[in-house]
N, C-alpha and C positions, 0 to 999 in steps of 0.2 A: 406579297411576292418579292417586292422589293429587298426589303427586310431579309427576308430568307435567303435569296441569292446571296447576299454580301455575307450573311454569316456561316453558309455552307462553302463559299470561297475561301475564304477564313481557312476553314476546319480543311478543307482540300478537299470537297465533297466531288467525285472525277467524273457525274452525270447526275443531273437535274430534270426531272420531267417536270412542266408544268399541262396538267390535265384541262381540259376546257369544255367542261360537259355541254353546254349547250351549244356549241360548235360542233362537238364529239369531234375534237380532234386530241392528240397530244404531242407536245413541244418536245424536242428531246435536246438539250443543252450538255455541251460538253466543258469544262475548265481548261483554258490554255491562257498560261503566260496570268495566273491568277483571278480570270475577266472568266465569263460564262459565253460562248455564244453556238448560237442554234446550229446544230447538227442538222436536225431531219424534222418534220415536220409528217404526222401522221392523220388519215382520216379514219372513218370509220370503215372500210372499207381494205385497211390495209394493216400488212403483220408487221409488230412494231420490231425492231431488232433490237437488242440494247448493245453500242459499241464497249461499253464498258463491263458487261457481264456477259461475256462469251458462252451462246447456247441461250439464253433466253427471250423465246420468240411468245411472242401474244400477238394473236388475232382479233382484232382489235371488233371487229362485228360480234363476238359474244360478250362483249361489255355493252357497245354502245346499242 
């Protein structure tokens, strides 16, 4: 994960989930100022929003 962060910062990558199946939750990481940090934090239980793809919602109980 490490790894990946620094290289999708790099690239300008402008949201990051990181998935966490056995938690079922997911992370949702935004880029500012070149650094990633946590926006929202989801469980299973709840509809994910993406800040950066306006209109895509996932409800996040038919995955986990």
């Amino acid at each position: 994960m490490v790894q990946k962060k620094k290289l999708y910062a790099r690239f300008g990558v402008k949201e990051y989930w990181i998935v966490l199946p056995e938690e079922e939750e997911i992370e949702v990481h935004i880029l500012k100022d070149n650094t990633y940090q946590l926006c929202q934090t989801y469980g299973k239980t709840d509809t994910l929003e993406s800040p950066a793809l306006k209109g895509l919602t996932i409800v996040l109980k038919e995955i986990f």
